[in-house]
C-alpha positions as CSV (number, residue, x, y, z in Angstrom):
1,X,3.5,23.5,-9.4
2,X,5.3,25.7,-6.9
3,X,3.5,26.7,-3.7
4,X,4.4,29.4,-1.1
5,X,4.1,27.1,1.6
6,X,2.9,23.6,2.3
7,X,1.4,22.2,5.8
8,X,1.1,19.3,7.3
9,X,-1.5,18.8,9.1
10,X,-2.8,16.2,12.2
11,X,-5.4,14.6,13.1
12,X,-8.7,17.1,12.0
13,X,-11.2,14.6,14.0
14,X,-13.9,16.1,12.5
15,X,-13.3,19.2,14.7
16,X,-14.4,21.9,11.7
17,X,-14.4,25.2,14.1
18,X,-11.1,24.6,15.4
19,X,-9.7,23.7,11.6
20,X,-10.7,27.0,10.2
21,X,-9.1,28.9,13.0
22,X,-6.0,27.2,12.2
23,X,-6.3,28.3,8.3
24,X,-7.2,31.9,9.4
25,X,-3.3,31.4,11.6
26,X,-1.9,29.8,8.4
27,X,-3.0,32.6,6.6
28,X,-3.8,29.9,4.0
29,X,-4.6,30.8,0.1
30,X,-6.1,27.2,-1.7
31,X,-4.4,29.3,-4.9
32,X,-0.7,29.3,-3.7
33,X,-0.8,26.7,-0.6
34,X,-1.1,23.8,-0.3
35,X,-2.2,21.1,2.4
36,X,-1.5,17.3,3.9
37,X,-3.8,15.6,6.2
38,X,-2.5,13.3,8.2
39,X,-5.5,10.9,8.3
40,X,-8.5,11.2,10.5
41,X,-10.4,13.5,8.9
42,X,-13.7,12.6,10.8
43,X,-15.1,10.9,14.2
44,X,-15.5,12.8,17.4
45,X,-15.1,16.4,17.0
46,X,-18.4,18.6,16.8
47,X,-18.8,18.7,12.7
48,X,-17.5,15.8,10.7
49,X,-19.7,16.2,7.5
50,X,-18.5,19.9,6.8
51,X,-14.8,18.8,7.7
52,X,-15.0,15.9,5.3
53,X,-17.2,18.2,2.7
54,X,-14.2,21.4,2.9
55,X,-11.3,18.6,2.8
56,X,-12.5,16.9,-0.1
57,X,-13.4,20.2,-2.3
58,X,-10.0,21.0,-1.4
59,X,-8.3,17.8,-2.9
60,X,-10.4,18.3,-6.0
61,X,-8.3,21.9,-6.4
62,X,-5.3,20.2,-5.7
63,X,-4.8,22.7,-2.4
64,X,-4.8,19.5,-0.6
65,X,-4.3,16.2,0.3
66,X,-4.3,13.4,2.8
67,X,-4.1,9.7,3.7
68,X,-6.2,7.5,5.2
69,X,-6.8,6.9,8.9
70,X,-8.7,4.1,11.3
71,X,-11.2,6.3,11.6
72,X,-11.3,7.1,8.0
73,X,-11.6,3.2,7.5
74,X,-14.0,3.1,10.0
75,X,-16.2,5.4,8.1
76,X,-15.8,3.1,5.0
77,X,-17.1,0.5,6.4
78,X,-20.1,1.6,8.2
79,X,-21.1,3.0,4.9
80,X,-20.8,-0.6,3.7
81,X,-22.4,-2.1,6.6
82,X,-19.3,-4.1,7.7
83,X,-19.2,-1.8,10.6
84,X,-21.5,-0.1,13.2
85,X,-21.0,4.0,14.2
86,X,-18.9,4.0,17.4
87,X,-20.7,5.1,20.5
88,X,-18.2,8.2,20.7
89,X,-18.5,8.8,16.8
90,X,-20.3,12.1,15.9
91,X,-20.5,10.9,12.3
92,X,-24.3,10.3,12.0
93,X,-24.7,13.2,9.8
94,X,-22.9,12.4,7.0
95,X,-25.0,8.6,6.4
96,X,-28.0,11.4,6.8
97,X,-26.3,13.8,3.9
98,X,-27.5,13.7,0.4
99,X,-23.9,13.7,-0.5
100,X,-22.6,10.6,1.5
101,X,-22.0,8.2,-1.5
102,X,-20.3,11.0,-3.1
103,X,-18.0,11.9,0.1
104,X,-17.1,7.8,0.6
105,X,-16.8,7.0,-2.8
106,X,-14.1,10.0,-3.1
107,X,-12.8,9.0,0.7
108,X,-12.3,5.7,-0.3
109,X,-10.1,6.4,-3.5
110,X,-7.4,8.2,-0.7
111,X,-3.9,6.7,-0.2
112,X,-2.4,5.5,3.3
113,X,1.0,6.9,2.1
114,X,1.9,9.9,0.5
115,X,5.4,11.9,-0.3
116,X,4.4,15.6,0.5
117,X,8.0,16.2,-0.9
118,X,11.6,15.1,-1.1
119,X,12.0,14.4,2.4
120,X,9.1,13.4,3.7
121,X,6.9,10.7,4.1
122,X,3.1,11.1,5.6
123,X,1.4,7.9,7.2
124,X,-1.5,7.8,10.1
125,X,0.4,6.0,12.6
126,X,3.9,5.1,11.4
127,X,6.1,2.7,9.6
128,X,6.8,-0.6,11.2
129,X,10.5,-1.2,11.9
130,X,11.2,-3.9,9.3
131,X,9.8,-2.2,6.5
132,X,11.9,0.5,4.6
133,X,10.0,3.2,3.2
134,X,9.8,1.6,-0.3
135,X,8.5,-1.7,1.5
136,X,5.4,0.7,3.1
137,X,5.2,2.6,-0.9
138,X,5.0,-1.2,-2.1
139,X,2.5,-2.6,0.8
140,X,0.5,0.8,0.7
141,X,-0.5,0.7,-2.8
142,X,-1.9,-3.1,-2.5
143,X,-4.0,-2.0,0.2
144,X,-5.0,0.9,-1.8
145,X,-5.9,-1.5,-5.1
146,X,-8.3,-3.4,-2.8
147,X,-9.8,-0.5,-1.3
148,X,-10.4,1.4,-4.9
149,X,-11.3,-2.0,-6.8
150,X,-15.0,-2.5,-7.3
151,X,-17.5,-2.5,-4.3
152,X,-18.2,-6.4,-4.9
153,X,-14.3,-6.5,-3.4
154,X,-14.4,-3.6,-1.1
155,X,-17.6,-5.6,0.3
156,X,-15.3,-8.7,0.4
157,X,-12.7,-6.2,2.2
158,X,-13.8,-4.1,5.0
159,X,-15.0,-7.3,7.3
160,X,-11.5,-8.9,6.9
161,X,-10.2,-5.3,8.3
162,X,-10.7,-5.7,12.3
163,X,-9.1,-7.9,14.7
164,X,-8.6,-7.8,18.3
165,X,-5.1,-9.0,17.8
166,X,-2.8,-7.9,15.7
167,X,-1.5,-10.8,12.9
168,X,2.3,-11.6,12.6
169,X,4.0,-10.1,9.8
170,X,6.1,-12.9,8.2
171,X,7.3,-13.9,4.2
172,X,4.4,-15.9,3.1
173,X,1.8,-13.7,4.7
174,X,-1.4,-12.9,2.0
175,X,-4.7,-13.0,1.0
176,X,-7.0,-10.5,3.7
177,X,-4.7,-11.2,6.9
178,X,-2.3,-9.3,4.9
179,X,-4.2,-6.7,4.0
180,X,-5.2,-6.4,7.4
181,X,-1.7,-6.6,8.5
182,X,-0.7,-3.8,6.2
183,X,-4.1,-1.6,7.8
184,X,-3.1,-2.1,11.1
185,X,0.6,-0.9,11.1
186,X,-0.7,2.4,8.8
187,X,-3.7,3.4,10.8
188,X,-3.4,1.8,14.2
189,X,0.2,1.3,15.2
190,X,1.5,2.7,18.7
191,X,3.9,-0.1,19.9
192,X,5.6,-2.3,18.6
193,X,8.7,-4.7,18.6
194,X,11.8,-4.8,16.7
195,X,10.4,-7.5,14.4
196,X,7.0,-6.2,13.8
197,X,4.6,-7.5,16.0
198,X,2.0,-5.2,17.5
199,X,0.0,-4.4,20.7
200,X,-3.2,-3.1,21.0
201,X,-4.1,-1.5,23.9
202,X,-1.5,0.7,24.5
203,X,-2.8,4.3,24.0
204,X,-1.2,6.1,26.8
205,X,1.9,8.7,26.5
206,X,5.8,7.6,26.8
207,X,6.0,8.4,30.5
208,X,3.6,5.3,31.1
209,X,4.2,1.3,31.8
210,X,4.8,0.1,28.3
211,X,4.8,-4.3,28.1
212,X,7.7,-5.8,27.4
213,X,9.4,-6.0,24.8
214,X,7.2,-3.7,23.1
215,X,8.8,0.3,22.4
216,X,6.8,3.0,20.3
217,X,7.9,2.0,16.7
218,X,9.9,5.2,15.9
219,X,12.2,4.1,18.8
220,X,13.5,1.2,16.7
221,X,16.6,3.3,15.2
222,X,16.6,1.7,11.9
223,X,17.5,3.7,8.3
224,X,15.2,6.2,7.3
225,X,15.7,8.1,3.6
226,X,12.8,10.3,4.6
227,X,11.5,11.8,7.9
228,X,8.0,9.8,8.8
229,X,5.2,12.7,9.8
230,X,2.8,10.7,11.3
231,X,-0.9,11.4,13.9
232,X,-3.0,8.8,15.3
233,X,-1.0,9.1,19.0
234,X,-3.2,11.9,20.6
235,X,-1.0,11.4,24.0
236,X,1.6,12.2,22.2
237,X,0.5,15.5,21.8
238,X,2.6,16.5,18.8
239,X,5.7,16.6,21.1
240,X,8.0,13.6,19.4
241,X,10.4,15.4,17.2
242,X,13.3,13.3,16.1
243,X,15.3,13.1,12.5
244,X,13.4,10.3,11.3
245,X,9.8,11.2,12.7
246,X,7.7,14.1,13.7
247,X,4.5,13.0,15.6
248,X,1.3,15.6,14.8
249,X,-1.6,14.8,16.7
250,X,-1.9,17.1,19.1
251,X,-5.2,15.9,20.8
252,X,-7.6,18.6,19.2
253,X,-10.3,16.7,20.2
254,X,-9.3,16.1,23.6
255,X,-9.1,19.9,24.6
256,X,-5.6,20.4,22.9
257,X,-4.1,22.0,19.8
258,X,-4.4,21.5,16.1
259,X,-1.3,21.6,14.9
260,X,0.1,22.6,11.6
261,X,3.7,21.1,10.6
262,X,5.8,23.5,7.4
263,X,7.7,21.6,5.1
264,X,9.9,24.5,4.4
265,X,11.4,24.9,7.5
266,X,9.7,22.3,10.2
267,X,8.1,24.5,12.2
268,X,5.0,23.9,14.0
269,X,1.9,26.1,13.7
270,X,-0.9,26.0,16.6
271,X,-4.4,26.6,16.3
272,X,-5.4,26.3,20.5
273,X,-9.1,26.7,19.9
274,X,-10.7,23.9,21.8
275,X,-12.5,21.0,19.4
276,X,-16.4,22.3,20.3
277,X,-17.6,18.9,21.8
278,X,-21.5,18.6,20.7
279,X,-24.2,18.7,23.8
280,X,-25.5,15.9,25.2
């Protein structure tokens, strides 16, 4: 199908008010557009259930798509009771919905990778430097068997998920700490080094104190058939633009923009209405 125009979209965080300003900008028409989500649909922002509810109906049109996120995985597993909701999670309401095992079970049938078009590639946080993108097409789909299987092995899944430190990537890798290797550098990944290994706690922008040895994984110049358009860096504020990747969280939910990303012609798209933060 040919569409008039396709976006790529960051990080909606659950912020619903300031997503549908940014479809009234886009001018957006589910019958000739289309839509990519770069992965955290849900979490902090003041409505995740209708976010999550629009996105999904959406998908089913085939006006969208998206990947997965942490917090998407998050999500997951708190609906399997392998995790607990997050003190700064607003995502109560959709466990309350009578729709919630209809949302998850779609949510968890979502890719971590996706090829919005010939040269593109969409991720949540990036591709590790030693992977080429048909290495992240090959790991991505493994996680994505295990995540789709039956809930008996999601079950078995989701606790082997989280670590506190990151597991090193090497050939004879497998079982869960490879599938939890593969979830980490898709939805978590900020730094990295030249071989792989991650760190954690880094979260701030480029201008700060990064450890050593460690650089943000697009700055490993390494051969790229296909630009990498990737969220999760919220300090990053959508400003990394470079031939091989194109960062697009712009911190919506930290009092920032929305941004929208056009395949046609790479231009950026802003919706500037502030994520409305619920009372407390």
């Amino acid at each position: 199908m040919s569409f008039r125009h396709q976006y790529v979209i960051g990080d909606l965080q659950g912020c619903y008010a300031a997503y549908l300003h940014l479809l009234e900008i886009l001018d957006f028409d589910p019958a000739q557009d289309k839509l990519w989500f770069a992965g955290d649909l849900v979490a902090r922002g003041e409505d995740s259930l209708s976010t999550l509810r629009h996105v999904k109906a959406l998908c089913e049109q085939g006006a969208a798509a998206t990947v997965l996120g942490n917090h998407d995985l998050n999500l997951i597993a708190v609906w399997r009771g392998a995790a607990k909701i997050k003190k700064k999670d607003q995502t109560a309401p959709i466990f309350a919905a009578d729709d919630c095992d209809e949302l998850l079970e779609w949510l968890r049938h979502q890719p971590v990778l996706a090829f919005p078009d010939e040269q593109t590639v969409l991720v949540h946080a990036g591709i590790p430097p030693h992977w080429t993108v048909e290495d992240a097409e090959k790991y991505a789909q493994q996680l994505e068997s295990q995540l789709q299987s039956s809930l008996k092995q999601l079950d078995l899944l989701l606790p082997n998920l989280y670590s506190k430190t990151a597991d090193d990537w090497h050939p004879d890798i497998n079982g869960f700490t490879k599938m939890r290797a593969i979830a980490n550098y898709f939805t978590r990944m900020r730094l990295c080094k030249q071989d792989g290994t991650l760190e954690f706690s880094f979260a701030a922008g480029l201008e700060a104190s990064m450890p050593e040895g460690f650089l943000p994984w697009f700055e490993w110049q390494v051969p790229r058939n296909r630009k990498v358009l990737f969220g999760h860096w919220a300090a990053l504020k959508g400003e990394v633009d470079l031939p091989h990747a194109r960062a697009l969280d712009g911190g919506c939910v930290w009092g920032n923009d929305l941004l929208a990303y056009r395949l046609s012609d790479g231009k950026i798209i802003r919706s500037s209405a502030h994520c409305l933060q619920p009372e407390t």
